[in-house]
PLY file of the C-alpha trace (Angstrom):
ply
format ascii 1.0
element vertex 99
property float x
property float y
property float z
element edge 98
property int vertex1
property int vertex2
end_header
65.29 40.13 156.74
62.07 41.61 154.91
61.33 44.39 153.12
60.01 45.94 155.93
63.04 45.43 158.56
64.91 47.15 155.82
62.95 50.52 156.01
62.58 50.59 159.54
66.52 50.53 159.45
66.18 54.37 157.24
63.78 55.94 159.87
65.51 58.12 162.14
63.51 56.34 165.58
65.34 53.24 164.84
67.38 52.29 167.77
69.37 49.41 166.10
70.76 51.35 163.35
72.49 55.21 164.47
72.29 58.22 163.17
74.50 59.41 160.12
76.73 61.80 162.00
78.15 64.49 160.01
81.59 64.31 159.11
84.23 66.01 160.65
85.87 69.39 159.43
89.23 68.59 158.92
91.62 70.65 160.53
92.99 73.83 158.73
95.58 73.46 156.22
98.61 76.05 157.05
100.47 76.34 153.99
103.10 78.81 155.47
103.54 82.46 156.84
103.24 85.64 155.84
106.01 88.58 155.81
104.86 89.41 159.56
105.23 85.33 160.70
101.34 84.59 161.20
100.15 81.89 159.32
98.76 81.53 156.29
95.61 78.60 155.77
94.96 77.66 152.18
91.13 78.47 152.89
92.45 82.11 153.44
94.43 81.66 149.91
91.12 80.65 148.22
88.86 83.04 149.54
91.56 85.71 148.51
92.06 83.92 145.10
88.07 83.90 144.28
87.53 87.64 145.70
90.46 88.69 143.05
88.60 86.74 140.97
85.05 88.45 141.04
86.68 92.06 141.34
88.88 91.35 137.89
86.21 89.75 135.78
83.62 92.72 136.94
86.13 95.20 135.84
86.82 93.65 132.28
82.67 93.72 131.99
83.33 97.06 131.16
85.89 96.74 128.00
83.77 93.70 126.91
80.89 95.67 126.71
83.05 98.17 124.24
84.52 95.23 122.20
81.53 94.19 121.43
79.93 97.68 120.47
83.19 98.47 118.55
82.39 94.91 116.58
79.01 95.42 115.53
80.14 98.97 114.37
82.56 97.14 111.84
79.80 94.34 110.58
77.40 96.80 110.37
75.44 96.99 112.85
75.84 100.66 113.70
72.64 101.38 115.29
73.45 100.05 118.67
74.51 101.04 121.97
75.29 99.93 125.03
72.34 100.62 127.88
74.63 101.32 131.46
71.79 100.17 133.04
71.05 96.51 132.35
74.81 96.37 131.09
74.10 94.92 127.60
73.89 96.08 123.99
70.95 96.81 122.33
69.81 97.85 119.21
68.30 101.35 118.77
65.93 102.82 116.11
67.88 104.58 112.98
67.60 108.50 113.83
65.91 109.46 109.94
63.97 106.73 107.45
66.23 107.04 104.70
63.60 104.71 102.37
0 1
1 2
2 3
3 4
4 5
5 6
6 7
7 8
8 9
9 10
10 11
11 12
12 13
13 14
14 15
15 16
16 17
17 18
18 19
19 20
20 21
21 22
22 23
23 24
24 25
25 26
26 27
27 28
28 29
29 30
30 31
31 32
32 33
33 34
34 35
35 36
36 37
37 38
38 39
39 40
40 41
41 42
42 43
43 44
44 45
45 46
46 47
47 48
48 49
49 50
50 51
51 52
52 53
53 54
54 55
55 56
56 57
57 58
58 59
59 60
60 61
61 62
62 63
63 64
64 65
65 66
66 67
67 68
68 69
69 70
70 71
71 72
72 73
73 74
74 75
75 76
76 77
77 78
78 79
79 80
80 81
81 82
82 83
83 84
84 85
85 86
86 87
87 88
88 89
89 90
90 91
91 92
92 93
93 94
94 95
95 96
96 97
97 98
């Protein structure tokens, strides 16, 4: 066996060698029922999990936005704010030149 035979093996027209078929799905896992008695898959549970997920950290963005403002207050930094727009902190010009 060449090279060559060994290519023509990869090209889809080959007739020898078939296709890579796609593996199965497996079957849905049930990992028990709900208060009601309809079952409950664990790709359900994950989806759920991960949407909890998302909604919880986007909430916090909020306080950690604060924490951080409320920390460069006490090193120093107090000419800072936090832009609602871009959701981030930035640094603002001092209101008077007191040089």
């Amino acid at each position: 066996m060449g090279i060559l035979d060994g290519l023509r093996r990869l090209m889809p027209g080959d007739k020898k060698t078939p296709m890579p078929q796609e593996p199965e799905k497996p079957a849905e896992t049930q990992v028990g029922n709900d208060f009601k008695g309809e079952p409950i898959f664990a790709d359900d549970v994950v989806a759920d999990i991960k949407s909890k997920l998302e909604k919880r950290r986007s909430d916090r963005r909020v306080f950690e936005l604060q924490w951080l403002l409320n920390s460069n207050f006490l090193s120093g930094r107090q000419y800072c704010d936090i832009n609602t727009y871009s959701g981030e902190i930035e640094d603002i010009d001092p209101p008077f030149d007191y040089s």
